[in-house]
DSSP file (Angstrom, degrees, kcal/mol; ACC not computed):
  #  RESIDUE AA STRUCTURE BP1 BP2  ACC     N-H-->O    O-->H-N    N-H-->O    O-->H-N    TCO  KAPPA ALPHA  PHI   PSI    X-CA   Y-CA   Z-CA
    1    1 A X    >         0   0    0      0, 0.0     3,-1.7     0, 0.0     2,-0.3   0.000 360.0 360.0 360.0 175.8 -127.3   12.0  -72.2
    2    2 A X  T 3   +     0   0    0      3,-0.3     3,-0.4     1,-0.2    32,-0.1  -0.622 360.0   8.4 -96.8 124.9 -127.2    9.9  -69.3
    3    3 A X  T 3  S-     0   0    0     -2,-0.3    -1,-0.2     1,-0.2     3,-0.1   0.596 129.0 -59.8  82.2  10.4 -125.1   11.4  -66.2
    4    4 A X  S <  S+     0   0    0     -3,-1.7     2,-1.8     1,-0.2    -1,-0.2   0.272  98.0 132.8 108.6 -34.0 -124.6   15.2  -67.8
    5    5 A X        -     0   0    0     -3,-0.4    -3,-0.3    24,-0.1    -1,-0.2  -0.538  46.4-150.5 -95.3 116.6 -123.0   14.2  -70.4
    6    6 A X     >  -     0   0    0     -2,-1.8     4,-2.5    -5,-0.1     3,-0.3  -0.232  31.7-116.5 -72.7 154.5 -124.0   15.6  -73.9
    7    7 A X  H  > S+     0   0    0      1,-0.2     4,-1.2     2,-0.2    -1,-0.1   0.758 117.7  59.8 -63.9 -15.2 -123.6   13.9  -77.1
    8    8 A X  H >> S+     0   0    0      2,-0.2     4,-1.7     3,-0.1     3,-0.5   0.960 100.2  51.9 -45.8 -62.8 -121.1   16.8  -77.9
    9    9 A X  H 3> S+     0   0    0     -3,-0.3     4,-1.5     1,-0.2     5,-0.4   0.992 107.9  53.9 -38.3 -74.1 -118.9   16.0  -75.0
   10   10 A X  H 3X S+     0   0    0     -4,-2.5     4,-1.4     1,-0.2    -1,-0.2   0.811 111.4  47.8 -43.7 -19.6 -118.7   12.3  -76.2
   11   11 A X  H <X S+     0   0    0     -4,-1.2     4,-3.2    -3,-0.5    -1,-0.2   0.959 114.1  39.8 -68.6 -41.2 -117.6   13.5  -79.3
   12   12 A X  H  X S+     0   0    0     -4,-1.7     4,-1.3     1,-0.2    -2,-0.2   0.999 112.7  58.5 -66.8 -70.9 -115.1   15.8  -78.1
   13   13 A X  H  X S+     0   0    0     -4,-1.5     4,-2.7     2,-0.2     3,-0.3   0.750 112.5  44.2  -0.1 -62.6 -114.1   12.8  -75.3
   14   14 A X  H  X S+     0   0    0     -4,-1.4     4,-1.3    -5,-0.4    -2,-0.2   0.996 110.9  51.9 -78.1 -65.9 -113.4   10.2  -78.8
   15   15 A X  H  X S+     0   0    0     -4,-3.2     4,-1.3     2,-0.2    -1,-0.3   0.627 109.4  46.3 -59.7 -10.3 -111.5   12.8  -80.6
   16   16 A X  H  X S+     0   0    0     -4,-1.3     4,-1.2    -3,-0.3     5,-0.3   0.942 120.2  50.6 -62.3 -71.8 -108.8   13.6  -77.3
   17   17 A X  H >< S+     0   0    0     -4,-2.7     3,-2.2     2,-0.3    -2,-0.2   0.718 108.1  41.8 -54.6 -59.2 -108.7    9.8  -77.3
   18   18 A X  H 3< S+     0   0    0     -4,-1.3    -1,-0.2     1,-0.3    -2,-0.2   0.946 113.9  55.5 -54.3 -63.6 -108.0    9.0  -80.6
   19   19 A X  H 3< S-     0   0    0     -4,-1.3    -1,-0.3    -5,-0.2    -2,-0.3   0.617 118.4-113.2 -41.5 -12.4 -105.5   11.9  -80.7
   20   20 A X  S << S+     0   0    0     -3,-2.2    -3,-0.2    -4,-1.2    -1,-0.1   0.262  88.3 109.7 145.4  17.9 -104.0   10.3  -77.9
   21   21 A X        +     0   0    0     -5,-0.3    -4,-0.1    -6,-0.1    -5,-0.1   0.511  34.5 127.9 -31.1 -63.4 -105.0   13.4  -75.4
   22   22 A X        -     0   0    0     -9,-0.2     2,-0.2    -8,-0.2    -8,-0.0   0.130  49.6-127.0 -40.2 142.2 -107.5   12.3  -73.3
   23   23 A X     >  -     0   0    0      1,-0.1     4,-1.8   -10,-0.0     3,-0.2  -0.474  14.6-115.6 -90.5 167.1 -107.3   12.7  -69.7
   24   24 A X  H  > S+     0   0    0      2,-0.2     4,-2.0     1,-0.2     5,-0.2   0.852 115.5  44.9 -62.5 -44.8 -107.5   10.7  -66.5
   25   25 A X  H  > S+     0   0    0      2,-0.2     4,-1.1     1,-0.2    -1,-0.2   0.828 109.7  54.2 -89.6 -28.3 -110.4   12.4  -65.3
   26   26 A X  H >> S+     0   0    0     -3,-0.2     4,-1.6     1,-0.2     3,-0.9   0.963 110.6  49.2 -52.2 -57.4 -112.2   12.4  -68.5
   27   27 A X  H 3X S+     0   0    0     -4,-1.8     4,-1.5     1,-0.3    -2,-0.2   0.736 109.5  44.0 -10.3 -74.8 -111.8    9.1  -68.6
   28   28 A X  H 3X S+     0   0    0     -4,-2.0     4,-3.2     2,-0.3    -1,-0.3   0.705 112.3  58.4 -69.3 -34.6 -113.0    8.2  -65.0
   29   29 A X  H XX S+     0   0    0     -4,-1.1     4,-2.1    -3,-0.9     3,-1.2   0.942 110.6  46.3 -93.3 -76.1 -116.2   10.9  -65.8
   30   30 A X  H 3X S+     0   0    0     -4,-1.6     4,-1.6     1,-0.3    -2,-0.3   0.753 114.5  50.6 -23.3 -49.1 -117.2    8.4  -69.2
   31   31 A X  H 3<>S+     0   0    0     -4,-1.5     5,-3.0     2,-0.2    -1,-0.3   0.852 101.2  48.5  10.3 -95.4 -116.9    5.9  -67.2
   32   32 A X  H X<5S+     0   0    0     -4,-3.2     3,-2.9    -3,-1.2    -2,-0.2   0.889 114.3  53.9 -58.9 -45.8 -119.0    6.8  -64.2
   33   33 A X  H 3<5S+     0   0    0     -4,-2.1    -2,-0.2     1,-0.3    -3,-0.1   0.976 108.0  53.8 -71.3 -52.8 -122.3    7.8  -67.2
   34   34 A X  T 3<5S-     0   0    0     -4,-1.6    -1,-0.3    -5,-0.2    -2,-0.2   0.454 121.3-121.1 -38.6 -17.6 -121.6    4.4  -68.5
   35   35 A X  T < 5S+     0   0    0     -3,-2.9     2,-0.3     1,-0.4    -3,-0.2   0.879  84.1 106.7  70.1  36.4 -122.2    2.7  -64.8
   36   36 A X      < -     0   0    0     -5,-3.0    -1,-0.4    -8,-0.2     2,-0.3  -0.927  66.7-134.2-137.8 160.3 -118.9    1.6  -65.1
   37   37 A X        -     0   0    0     -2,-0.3     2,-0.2    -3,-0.1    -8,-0.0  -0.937  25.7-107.6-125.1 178.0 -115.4    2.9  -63.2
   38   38 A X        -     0   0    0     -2,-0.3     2,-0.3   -14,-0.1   -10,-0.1  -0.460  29.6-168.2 -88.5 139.1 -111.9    3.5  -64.7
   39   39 A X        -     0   0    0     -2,-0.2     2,-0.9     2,-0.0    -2,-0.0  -0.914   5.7-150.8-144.9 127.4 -109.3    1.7  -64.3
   40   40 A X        +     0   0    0     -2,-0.3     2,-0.1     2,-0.0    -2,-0.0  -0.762  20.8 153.7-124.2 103.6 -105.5    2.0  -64.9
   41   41 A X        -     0   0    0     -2,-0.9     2,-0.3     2,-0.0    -2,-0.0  -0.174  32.2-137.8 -94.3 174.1 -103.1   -0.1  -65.6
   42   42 A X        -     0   0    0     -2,-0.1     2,-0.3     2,-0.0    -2,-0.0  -0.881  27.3-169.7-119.6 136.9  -99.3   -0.9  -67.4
   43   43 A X        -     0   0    0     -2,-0.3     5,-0.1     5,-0.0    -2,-0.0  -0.982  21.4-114.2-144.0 108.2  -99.3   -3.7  -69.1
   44   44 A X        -     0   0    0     -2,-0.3     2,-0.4     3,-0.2     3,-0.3  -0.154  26.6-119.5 -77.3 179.9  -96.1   -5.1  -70.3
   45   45 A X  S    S+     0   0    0      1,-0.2    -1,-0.1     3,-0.1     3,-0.0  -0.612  88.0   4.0-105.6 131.3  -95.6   -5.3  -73.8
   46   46 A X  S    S-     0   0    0     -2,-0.4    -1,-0.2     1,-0.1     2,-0.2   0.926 125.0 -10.4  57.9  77.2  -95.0   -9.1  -75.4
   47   47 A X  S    S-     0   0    0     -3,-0.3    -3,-0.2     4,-0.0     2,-0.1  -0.431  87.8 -33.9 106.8 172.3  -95.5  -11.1  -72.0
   48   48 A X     >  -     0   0    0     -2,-0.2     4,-1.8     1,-0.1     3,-0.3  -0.519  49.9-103.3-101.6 174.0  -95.9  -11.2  -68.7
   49   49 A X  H  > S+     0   0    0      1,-0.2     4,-3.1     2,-0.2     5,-0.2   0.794 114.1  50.3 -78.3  -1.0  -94.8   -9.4  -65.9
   50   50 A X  H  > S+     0   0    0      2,-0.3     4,-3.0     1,-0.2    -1,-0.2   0.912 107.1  56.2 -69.5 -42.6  -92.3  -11.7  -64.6
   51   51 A X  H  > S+     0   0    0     -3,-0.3     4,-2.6     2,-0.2    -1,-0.2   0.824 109.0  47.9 -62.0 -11.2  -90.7  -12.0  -67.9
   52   52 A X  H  X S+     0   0    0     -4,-1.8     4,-1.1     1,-0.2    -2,-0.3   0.960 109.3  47.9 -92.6 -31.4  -90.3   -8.2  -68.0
   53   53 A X  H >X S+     0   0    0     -4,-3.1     4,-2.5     1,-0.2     3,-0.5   0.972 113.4  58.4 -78.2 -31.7  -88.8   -8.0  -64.5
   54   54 A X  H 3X S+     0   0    0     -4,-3.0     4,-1.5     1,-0.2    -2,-0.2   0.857 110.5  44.3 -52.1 -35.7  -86.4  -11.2  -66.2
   55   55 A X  H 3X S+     0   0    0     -4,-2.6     4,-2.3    -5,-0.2    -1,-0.2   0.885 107.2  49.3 -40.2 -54.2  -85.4   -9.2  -68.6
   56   56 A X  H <X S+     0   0    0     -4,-1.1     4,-1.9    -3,-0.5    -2,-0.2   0.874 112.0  53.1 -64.6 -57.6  -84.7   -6.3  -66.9
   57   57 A X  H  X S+     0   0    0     -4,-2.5     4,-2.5     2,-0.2     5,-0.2   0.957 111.5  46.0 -53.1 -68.3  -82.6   -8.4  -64.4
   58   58 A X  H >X S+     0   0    0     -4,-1.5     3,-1.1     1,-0.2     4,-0.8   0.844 111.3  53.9 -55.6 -89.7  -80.5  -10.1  -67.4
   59   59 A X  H 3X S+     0   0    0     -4,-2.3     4,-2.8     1,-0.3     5,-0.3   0.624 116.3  37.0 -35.6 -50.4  -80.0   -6.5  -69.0
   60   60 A X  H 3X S+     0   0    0     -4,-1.9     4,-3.0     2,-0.2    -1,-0.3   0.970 111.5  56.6 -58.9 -51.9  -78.6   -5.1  -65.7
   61   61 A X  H <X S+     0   0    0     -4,-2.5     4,-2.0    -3,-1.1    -2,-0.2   0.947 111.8  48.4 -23.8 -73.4  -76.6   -8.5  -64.8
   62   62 A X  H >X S+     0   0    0     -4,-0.8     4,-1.8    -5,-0.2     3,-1.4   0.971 112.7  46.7 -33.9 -70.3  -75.1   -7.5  -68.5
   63   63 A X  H 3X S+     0   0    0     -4,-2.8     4,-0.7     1,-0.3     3,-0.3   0.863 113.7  46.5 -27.9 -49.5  -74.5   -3.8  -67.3
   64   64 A X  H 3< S+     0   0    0     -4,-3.0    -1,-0.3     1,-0.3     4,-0.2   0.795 119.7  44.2 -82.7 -37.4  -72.8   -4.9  -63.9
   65   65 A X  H XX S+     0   0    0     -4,-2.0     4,-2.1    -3,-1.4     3,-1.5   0.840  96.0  77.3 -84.6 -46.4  -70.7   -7.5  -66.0
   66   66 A X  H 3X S+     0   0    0     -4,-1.8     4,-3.1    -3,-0.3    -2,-0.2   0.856  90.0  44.7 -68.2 -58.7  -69.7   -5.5  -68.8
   67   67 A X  H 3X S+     0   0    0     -4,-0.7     4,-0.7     1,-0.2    -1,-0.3   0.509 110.9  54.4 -64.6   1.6  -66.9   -3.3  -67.7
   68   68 A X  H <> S+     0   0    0     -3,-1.5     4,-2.5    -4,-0.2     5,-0.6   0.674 113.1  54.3 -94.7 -48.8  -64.7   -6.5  -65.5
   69   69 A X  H  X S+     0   0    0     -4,-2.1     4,-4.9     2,-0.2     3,-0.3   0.924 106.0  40.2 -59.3 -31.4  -65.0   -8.1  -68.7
   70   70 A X  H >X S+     0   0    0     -4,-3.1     4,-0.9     1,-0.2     3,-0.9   0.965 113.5  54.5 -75.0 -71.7  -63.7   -6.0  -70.9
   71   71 A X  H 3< S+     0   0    0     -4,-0.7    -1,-0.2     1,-0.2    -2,-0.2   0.595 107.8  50.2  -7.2 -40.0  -61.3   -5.2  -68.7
   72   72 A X  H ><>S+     0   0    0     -4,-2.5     5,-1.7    -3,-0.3     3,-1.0   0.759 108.0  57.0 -79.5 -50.3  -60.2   -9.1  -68.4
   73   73 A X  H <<5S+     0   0    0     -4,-4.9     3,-0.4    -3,-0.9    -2,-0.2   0.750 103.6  49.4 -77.1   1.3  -60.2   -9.4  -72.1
   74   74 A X  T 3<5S+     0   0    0     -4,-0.9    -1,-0.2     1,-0.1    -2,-0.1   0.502 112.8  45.6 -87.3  -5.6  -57.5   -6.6  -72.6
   75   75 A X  T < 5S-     0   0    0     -3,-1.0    -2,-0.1    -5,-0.4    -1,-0.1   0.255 122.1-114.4-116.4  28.5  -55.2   -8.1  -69.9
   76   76 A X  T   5S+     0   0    0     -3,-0.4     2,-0.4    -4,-0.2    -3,-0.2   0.729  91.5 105.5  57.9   9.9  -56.0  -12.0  -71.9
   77   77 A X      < +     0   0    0     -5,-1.7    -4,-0.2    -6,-0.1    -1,-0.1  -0.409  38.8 128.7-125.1  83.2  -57.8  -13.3  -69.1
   78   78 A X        -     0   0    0     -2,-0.4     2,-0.3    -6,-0.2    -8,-0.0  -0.070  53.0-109.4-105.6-143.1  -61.2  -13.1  -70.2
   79   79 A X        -     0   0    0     -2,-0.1     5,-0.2   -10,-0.1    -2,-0.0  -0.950  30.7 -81.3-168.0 141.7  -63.6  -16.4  -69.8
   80   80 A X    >>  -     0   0    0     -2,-0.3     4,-3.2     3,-0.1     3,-1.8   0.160  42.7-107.5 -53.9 159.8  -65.1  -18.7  -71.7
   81   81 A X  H 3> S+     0   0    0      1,-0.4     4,-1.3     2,-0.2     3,-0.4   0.927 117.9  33.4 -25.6 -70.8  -68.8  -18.0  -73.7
   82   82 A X  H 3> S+     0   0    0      1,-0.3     4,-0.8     2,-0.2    -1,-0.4   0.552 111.5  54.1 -90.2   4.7  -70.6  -20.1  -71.5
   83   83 A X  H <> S+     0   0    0     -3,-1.8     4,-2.6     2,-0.2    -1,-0.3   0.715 111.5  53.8-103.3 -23.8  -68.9  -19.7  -68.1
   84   84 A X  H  X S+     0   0    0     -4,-3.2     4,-0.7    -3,-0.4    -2,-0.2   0.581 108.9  51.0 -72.6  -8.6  -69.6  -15.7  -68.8
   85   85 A X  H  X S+     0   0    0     -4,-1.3     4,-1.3    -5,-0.3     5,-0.3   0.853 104.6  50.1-104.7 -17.7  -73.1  -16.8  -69.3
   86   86 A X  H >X S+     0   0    0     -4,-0.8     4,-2.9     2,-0.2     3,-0.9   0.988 109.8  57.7 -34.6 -67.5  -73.3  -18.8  -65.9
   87   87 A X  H 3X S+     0   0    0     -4,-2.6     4,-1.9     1,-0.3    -1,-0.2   0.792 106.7  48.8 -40.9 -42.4  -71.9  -15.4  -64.6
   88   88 A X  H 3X S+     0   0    0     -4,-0.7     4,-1.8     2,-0.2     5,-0.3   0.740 113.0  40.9 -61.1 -40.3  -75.1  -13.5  -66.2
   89   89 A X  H <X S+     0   0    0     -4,-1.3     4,-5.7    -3,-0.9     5,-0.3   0.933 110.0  54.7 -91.0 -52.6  -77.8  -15.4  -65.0
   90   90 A X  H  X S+     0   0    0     -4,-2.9     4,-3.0    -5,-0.3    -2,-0.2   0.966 113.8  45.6 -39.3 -50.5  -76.6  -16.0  -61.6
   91   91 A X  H >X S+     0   0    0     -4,-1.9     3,-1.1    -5,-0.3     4,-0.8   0.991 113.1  49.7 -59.5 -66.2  -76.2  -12.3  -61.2
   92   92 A X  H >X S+     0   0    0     -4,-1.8     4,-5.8     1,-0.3     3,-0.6   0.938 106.4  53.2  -1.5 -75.3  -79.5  -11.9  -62.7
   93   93 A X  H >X S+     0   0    0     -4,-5.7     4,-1.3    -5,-0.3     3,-0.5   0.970 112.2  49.6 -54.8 -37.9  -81.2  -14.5  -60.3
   94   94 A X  H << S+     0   0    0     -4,-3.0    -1,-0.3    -3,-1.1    -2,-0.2   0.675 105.5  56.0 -73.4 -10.9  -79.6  -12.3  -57.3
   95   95 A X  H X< S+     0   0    0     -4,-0.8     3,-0.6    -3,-0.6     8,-0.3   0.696 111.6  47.3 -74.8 -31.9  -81.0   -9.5  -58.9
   96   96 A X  H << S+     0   0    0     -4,-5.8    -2,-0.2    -3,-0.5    -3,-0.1   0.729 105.9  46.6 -23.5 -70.1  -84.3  -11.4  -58.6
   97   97 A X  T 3< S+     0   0    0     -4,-1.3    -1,-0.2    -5,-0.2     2,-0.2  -0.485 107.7  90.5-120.7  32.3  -84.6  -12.5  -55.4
   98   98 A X  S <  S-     0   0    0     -3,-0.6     2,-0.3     1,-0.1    -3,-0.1  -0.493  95.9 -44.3-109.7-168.6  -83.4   -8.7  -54.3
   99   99 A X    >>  -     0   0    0     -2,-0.2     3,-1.6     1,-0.1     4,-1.5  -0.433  52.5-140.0 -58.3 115.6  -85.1   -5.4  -53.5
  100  100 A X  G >4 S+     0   0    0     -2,-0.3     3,-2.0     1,-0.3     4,-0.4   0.965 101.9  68.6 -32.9 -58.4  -87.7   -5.2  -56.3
  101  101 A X  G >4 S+     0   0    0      1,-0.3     3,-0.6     2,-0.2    -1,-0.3   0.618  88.6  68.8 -65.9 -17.2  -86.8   -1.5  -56.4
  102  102 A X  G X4 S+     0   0    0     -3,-1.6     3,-1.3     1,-0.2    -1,-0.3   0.809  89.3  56.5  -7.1 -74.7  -83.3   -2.4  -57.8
  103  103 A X  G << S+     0   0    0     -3,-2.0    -1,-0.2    -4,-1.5    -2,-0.2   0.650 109.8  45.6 -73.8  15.0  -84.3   -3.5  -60.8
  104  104 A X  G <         0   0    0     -3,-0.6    -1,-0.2    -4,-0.4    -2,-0.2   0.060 360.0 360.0-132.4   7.6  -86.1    0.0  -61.6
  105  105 A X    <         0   0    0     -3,-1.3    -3,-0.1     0, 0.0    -2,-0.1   0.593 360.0 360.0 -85.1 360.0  -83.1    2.5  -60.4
């Protein structure tokens, strides 16, 4: 086979991958006999990545929010639906337009 590699190897190579196995370097070495290189990404899931760091932001926003609220609704000064969702998003958007590395601690 082209580059070293025996048709054995490729076999073994597709069964690690389909068991979900394979390694980085294997990878990269399939690859290279193909005249091709490896490349590795994360890719979010359902979207792009600005909606996953907008997510991420609204779920923390939530976090950061949660315990004042509850707090405010045991002492009857909580706030309405939509002025608590003002609250969320604003926080969010500052979560935004922060240190990237924020939204990933």
């Amino acid at each position: 086979m082209r580059a070293g590699i025996s048709r054995q190897s490729v076999q073994d190579f597709e069964r690690a991958e389909m068991e979900r196995r394979i390694t980085l370097e294997s990878l990269d070495r399939l690859a290279r006999a193909m005249g091709c290189r490896m490349v590795y990404a994360l890719v979010p899931e359902g979207g792009s990545l600005d909606g996953l760091r907008e997510r991420r932001a609204l779920e923390l926003a939530e976090a950061q929010l949660q315990p004042a609220d509850h707090s405010m609704k045991l002492e009857a000064q909580g706030v309405a639906a939509p002025e608590r969702e003002r609250q969320r998003k604003l926080l969010a958007d500052t979560l935004l337009n922060g240190s990237p590395r924020k939204l990933w601690q």
